[in-house]
C-alpha atoms as one frame of an Amber mdcrd trajectory, in Angstrom:
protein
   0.000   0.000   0.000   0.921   3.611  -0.923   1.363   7.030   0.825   1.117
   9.683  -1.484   1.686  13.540  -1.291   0.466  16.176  -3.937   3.442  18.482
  -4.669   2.415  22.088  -5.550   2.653  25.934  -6.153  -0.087  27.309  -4.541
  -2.206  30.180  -6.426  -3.044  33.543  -4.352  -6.749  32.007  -3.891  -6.020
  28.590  -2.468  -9.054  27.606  -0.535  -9.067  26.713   3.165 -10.797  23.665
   2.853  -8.367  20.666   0.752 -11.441  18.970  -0.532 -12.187  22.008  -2.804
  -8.553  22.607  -4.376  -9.028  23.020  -8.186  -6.558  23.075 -10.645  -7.058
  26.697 -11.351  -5.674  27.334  -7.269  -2.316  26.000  -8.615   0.607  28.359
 -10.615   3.046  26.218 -13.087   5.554  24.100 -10.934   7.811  24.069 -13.969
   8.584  22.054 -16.848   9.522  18.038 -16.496  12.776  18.960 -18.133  13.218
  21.360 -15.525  11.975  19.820 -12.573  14.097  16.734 -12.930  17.500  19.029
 -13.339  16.776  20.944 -10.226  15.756  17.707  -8.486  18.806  16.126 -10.297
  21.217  18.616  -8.197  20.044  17.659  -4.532  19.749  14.216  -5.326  22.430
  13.058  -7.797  21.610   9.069  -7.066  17.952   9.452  -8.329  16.988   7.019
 -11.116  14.804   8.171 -14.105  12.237   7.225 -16.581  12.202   9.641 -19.277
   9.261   7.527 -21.316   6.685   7.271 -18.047   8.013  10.604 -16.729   9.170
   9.138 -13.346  11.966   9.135 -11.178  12.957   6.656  -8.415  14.907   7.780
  -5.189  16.076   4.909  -2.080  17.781   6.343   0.168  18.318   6.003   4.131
  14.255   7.109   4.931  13.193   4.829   2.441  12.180   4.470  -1.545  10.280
   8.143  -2.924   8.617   7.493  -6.423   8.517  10.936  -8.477   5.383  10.652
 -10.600   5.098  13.562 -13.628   1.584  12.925 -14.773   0.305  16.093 -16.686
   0.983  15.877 -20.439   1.149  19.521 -20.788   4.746  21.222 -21.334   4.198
  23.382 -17.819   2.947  21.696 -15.160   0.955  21.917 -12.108   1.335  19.689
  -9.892   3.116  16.049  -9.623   3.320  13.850  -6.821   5.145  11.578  -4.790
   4.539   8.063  -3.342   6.050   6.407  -0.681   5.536   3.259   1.235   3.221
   3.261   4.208   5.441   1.255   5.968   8.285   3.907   6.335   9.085   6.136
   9.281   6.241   8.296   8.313   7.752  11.738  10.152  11.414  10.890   9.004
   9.121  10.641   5.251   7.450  13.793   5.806  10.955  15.595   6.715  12.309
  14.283   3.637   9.354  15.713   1.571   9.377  19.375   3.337  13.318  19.609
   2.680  12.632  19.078  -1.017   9.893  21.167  -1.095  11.736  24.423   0.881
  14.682  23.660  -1.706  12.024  23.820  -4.392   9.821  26.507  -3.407   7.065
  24.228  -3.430   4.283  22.564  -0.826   3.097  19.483  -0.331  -0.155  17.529
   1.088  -0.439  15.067   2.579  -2.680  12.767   0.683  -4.364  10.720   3.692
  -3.906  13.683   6.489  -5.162  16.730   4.346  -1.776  18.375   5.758   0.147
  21.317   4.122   3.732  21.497   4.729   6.366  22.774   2.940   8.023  26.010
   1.461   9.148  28.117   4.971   9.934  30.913   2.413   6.921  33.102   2.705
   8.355  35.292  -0.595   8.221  32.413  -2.583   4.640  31.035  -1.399   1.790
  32.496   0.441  -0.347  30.145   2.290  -1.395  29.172   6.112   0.788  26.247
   7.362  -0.810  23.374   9.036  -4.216  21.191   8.436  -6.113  22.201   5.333
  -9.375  20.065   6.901
């Protein structure tokens, strides 16, 4: 079984409640070309899939699969899964370093958590439980 997190630029208007995020609340989170370079340079050792637009990272937390879904040239959103089975807050460290590095957020997919970018110049949105 899976544990998945929603990686994301948040729009000015991002609702308070989760359950009502549209794609129109999200700004571009870059290119696949250009995600996977900047990714690339914090974590050299990642292994990718250029023809199902996925990359594969184990490392001492545990195995992160990098899923780039959207077909479009800019995208949105993509998202990572994990294993249920890992060290869920050493998991959710993991994710929130990425994300600051990134400039980007993440939710939790079974939580409805926000966490991520502590840069408040790069994103503007309440930290904590989106419920």
């Amino acid at each position: 079984m899976s544990y998945d997190y929603l990686i994301f630029r948040a729009g000015k208007n991002l609702p308070a409640d989760m359950s009502a995020i549209e794609e129109d609340d999200l700004v571009s989170v870059g290119t696949y070309s250009d995600l996977k370079a900047k990714i690339l340079v914090l974590y050299p050792q990642m292994k990718w899939n250029d023809t199902e637009r996925r990359g594969g990272l184990v490392n001492d937390v545990g195995r992160f699969e990098f899923n780039f879904y959207e077909e479009s040239r800019v995208m949105r959103s993509f998202s990572i899964r994990t294993s249920h089975r890992q060290d869920r807050n050493a998991t959710q460290k993991f994710i929130e370093k990425l994300c600051n590095k990134l400039g980007l957020f993440a939710l939790d997919g079974q939580q409805l958590n926000v966490f991520g970018c502590l840069n408040p110049e790069t994103q503007q949105i309440p930290t904590g439980s989106m419920k």
